[in-house]
Backbone as a ProteinNet text record, in pm:
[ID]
protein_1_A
[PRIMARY]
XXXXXXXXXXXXXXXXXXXXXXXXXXXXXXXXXXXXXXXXXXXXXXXXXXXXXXXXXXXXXXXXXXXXXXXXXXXXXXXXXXXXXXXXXXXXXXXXXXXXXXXXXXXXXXXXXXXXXXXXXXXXXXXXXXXXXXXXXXXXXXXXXXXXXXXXXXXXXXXXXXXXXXX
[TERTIARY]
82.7	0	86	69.1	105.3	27.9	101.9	106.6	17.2	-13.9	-119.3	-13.2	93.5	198.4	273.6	296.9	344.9	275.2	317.4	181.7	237.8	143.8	164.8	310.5	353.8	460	369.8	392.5	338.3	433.3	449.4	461.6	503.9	653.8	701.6	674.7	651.7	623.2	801.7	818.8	969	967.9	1005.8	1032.5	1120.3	1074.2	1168.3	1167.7	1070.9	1148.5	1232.7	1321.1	1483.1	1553.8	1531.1	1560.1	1577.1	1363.3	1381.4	1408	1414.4	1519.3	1643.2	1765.7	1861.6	1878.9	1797.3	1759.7	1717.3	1646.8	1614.2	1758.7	1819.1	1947.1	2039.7	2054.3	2144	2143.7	1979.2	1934.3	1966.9	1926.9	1955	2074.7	2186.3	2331.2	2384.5	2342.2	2401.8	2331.4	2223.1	2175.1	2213.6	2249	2299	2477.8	2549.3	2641.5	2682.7	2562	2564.5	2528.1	2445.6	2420.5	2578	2609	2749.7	2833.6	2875.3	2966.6	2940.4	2786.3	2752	2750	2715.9	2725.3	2823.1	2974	3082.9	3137.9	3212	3228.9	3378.1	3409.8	3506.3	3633.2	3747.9	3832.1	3903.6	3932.4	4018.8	4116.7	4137.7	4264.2	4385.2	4514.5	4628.3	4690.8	4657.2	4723.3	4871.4	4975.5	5078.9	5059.5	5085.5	5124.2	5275.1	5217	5284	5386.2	5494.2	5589.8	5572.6	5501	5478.6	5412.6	5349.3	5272.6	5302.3	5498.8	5579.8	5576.6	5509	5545.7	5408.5	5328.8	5197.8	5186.1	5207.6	5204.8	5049.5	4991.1	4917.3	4954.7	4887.7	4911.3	4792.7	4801.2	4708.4	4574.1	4566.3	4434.7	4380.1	4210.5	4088.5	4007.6	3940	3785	3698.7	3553.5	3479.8	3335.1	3208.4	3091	2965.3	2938.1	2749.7	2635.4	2530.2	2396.5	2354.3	2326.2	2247.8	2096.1	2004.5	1935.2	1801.6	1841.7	1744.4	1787.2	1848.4	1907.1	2002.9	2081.5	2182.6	2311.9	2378	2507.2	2618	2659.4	2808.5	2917.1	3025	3175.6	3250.3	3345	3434.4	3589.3	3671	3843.2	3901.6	3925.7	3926	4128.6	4230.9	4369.6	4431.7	4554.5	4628.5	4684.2	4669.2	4749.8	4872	4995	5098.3	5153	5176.3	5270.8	5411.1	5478.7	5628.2	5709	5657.4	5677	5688.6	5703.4	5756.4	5586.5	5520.8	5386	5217.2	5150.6	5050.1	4962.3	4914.2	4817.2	4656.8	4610.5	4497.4	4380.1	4467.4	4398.6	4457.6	4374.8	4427.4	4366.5	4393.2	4288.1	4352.1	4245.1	4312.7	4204	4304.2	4225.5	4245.1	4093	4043.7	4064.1	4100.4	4062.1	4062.1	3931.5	3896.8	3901.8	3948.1	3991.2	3870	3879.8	3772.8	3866.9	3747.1	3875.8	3992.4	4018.2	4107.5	4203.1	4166.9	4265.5	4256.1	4123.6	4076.5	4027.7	3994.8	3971.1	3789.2	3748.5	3618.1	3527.4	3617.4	3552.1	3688.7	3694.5	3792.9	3686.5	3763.5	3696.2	3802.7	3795.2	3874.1	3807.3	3855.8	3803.3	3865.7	3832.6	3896.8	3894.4	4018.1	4044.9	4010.7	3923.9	3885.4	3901.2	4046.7	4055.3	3926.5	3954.2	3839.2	3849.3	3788.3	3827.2	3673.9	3723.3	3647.6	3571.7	3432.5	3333.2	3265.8	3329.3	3280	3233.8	3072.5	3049.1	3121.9	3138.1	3100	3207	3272.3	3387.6	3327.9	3383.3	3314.3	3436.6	3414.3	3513.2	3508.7	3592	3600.2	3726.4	3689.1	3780.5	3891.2	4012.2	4097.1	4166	4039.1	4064	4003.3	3951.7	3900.9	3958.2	4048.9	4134	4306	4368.1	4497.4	4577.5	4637.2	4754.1	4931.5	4875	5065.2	5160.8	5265.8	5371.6	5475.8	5476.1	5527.6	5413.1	5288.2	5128.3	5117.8	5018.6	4968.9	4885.5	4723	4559.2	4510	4392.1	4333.8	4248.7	4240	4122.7	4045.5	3923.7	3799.6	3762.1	3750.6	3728.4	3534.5	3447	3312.8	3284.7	3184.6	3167.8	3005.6	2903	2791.3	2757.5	2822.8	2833.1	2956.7	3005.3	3100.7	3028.9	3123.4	3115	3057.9	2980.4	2908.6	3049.1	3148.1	3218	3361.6	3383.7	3428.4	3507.1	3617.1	3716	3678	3665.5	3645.6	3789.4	3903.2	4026.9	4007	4147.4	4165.9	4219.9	4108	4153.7	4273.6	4331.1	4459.8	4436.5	4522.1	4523.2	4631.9	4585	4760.9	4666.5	4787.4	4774.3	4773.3	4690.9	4722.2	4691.5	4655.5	4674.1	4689.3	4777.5	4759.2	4721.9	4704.6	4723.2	4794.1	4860.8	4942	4931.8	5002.1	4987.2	5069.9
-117.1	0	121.8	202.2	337	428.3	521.8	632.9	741.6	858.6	946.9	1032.1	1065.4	1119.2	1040.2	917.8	834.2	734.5	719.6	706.7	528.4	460.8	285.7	214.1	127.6	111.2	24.8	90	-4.4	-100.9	-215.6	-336.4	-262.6	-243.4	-241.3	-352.1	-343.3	-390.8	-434.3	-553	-575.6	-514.7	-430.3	-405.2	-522.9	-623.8	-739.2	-678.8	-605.3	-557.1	-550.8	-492.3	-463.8	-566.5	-708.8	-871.2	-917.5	-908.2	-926.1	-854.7	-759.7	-683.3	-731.7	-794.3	-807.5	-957.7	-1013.7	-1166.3	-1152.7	-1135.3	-1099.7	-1059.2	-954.5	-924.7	-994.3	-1038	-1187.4	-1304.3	-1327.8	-1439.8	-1415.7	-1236	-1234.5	-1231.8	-1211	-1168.7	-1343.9	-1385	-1579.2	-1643.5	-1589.5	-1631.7	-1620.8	-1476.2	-1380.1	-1452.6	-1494	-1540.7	-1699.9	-1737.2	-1889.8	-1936.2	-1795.2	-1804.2	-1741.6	-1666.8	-1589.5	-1737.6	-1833.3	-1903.8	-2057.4	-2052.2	-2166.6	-2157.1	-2011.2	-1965.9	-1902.9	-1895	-1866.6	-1890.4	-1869	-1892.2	-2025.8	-2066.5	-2218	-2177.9	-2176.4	-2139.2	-2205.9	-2132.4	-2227.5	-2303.8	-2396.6	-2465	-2376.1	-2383.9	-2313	-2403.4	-2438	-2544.3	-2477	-2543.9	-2527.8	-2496.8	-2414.7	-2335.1	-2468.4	-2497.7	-2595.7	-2563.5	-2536.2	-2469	-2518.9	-2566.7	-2611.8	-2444.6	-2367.4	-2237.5	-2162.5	-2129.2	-2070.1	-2108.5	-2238.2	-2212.2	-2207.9	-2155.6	-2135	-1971.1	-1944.6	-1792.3	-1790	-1660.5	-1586.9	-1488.5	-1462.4	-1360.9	-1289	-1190	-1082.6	-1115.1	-1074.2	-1037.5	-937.4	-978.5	-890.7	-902.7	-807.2	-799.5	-789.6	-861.4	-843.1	-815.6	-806.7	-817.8	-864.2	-936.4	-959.1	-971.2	-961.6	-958.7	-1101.3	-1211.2	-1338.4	-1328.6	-1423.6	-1449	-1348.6	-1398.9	-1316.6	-1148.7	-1130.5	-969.3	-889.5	-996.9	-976.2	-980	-871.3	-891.5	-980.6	-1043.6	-1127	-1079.7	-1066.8	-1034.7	-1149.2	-1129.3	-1198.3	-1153.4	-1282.4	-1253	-1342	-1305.4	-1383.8	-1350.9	-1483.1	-1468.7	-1578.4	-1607.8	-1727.1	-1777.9	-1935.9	-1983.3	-2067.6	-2012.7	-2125.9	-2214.7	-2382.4	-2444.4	-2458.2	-2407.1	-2360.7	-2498.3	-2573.6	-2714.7	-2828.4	-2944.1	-3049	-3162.2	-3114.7	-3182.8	-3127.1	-3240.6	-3172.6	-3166.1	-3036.2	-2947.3	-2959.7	-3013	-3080.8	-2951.3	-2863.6	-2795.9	-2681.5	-2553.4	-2430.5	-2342.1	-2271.6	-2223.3	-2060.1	-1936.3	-1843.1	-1701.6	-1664.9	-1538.5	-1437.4	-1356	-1247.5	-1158.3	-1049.5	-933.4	-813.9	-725	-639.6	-487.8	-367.1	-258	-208.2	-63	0.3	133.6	278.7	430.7	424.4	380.5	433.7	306.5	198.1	136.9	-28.1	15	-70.1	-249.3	-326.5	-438.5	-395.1	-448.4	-438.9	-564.5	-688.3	-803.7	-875.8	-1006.3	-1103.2	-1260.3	-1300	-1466	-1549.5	-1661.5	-1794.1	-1846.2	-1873.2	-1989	-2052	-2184.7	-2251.4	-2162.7	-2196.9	-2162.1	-2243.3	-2208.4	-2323.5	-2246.2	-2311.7	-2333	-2336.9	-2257	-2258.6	-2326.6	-2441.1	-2527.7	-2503.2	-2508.6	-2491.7	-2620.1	-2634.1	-2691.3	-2705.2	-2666	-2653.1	-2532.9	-2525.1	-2367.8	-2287.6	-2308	-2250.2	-2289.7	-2206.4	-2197.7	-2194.8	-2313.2	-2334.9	-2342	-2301.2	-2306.3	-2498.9	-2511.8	-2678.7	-2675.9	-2750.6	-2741.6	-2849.2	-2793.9	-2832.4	-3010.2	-3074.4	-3224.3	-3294.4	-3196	-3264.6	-3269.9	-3164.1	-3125.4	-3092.7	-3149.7	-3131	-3030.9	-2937.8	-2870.6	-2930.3	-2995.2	-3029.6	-2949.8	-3012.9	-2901.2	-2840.1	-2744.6	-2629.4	-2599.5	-2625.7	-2580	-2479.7	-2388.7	-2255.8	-2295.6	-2247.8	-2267.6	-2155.7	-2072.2	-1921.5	-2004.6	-1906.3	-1930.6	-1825.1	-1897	-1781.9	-1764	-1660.5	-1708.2	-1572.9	-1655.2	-1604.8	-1491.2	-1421.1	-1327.4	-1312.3	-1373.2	-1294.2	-1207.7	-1153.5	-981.6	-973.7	-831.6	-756.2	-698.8	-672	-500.7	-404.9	-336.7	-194.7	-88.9	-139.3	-39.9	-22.8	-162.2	-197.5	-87.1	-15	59	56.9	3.8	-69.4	-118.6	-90.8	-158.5	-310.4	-344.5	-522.9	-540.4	-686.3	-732.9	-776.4	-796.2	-837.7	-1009	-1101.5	-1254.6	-1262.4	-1377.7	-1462.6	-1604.2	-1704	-1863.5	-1909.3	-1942.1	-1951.3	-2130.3	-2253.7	-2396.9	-2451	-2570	-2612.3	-2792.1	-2851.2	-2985.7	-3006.8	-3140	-3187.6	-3341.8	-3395.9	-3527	-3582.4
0	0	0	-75.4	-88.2	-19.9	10.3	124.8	25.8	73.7	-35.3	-71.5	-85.1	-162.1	-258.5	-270	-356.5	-447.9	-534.9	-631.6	-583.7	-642	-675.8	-722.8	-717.2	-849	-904.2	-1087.2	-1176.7	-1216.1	-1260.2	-1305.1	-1413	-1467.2	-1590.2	-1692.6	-1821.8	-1935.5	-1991.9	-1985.5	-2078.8	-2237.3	-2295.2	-2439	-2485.6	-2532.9	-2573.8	-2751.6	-2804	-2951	-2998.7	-2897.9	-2948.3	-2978.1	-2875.8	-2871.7	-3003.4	-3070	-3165.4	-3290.5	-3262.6	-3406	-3414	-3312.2	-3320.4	-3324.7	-3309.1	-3353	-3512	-3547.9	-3704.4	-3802.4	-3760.3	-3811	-3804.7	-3694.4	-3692.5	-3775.1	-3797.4	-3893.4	-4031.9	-4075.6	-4193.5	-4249	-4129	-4193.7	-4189.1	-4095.3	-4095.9	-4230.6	-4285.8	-4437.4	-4502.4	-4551.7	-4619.2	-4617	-4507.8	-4588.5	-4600	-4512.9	-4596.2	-4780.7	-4798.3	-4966.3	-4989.7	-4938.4	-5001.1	-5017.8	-4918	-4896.8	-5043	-5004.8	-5122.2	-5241.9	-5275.2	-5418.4	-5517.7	-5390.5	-5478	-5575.2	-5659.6	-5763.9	-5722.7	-5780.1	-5775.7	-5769.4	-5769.4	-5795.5	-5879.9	-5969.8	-6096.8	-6095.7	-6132	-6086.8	-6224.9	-6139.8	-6171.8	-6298.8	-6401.4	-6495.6	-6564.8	-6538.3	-6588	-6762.3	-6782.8	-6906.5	-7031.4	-7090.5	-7200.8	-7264.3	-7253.7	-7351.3	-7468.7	-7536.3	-7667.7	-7706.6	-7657.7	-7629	-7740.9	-7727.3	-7790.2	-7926.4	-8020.1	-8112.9	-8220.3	-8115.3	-8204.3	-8221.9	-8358.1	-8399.1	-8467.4	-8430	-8477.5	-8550	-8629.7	-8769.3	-8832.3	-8888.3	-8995.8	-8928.9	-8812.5	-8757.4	-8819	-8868	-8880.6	-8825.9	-8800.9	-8775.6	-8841.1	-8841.9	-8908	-8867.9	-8902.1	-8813.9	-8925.7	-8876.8	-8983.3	-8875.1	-8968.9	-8904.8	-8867.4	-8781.7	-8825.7	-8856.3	-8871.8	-8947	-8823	-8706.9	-8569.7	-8570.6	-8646.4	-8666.2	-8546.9	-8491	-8398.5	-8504.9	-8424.9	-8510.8	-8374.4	-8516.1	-8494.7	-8538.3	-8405.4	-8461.5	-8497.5	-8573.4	-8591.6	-8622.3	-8541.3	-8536.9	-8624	-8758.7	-8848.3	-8843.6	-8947.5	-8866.6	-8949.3	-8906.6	-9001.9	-8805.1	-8807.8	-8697.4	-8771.6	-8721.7	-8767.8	-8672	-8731.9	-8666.3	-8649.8	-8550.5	-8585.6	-8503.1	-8452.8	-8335.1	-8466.3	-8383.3	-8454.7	-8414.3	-8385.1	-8314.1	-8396.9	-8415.5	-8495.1	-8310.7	-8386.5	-8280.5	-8272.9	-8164.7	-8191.5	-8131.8	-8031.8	-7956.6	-7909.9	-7939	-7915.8	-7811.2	-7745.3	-7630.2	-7658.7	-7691.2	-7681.1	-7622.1	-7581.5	-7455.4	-7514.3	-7535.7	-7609.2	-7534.5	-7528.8	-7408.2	-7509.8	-7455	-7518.9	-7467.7	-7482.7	-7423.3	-7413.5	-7334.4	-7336.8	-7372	-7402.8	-7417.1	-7327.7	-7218.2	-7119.2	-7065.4	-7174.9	-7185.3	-7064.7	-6981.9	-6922.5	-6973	-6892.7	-6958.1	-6928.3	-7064	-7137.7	-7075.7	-7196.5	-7177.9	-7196.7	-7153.3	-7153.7	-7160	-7246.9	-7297.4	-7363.2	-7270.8	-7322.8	-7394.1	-7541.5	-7618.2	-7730.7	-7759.1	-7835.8	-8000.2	-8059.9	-8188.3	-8298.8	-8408.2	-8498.1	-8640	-8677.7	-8814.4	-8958.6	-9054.2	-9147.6	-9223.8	-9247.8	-9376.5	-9495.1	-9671.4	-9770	-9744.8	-9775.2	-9758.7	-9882.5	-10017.1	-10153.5	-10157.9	-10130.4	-10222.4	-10097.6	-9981.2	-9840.9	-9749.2	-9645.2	-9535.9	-9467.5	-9330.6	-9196.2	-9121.4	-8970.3	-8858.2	-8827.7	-8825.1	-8788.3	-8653.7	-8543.4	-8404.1	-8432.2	-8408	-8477.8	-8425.1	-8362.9	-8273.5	-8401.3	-8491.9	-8622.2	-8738.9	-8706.7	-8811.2	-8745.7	-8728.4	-8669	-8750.2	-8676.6	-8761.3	-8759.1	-8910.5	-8880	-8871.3	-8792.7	-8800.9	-8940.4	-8928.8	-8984.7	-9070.6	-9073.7	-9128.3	-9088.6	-9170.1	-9151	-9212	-9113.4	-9183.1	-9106.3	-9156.9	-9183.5	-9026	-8940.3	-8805.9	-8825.2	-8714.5	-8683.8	-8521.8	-8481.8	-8337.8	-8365.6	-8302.9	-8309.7	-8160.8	-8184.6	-8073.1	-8090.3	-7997.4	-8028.9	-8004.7	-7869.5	-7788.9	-7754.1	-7767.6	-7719.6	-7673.7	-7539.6	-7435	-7475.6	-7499.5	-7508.4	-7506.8	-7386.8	-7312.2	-7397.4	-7532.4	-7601	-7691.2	-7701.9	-7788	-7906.6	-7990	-8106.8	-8194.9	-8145.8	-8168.2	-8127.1	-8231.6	-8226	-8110.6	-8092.9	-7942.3	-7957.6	-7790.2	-7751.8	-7733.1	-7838.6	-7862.3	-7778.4	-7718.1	-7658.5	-7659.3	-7718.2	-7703.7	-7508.4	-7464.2	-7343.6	-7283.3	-7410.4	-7415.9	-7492.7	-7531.7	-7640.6	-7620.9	-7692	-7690.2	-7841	-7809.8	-7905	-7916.6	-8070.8	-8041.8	-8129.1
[MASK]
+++++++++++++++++++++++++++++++++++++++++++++++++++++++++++++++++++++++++++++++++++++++++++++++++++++++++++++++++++++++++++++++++++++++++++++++++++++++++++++++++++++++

């Protein structure tokens, strides 16, 4: 009982809100990087570089571009690959990288190199596990692009051989 100058004590109310706001945030950041942790990207494995590398020359790079039939245009890195090795070359791997004005990287893409062989009326890229390059051979390549970078220079990309297989 209270006196007539002092009021009652009321029974405080716990604010447990704050509890769960910081329970909630907790949940979302332990989610948030269990998707981070599962959805990373792989890490590449480090493959030793072939010194066979050295004797695959590239030559008289062009560019070219057409429309396909859906009215997208296609680029193309049209080129001569030579065999300068003593090994016919079954497989070429080569890394595109594309500038932007300031000299930045644009776009970068690994991909296999495929030789053009005549087809009668018509020239097709054929992958060269179908067509081997013997050594000391020189045959005309194509490497395809269905998009480039927007952010893209419009200068010739930078080629380097970066696998080969041999046999």
């Amino acid at each position: 009982m209270g006196s007539l100058g002092q009021p009652n004590p009321v029974a405080e109310e716990r604010d447990s809100s704050r509890w769960i706001i910081i329970g909630a945030v907790v949940i979302v950041i332990g989610v948030m990087l269990g998707l981070a942790f599962l959805l990373r990207e792989k890490p590449k494995p480090i493959r030793p570089v072939s010194p066979y590398v050295a004797n695959v020359k590239l030559s008289d790079i062009k560019m070219s571009a057409a429309e396909n039939f859906v009215g997208a245009t296609v680029s193309y890195v049209d080129g001569n690959v030579a065999n300068a090795g003593d090994k016919a070359l079954t497989r070429v791997v080569v890394e595109v990288v594309f500038r932007d004005d300031t000299g930045q990287l644009a776009q970068r893409e690994e991909m296999p190199l495929q030789i053009v062989r005549s087809n009668g009326a018509y020239t097709e890229p054929v992958d060269l596990s179908a067509a081997p390059l013997a050594p000391g051979q020189m045959a005309p390549f194509r490497l395809t692009f269905d998009r480039i970078s927007a952010q893209w220079n419009r200068q010739y990309p930078e080629l380097k051989v970066t696998d080969v297989a041999v046999k």
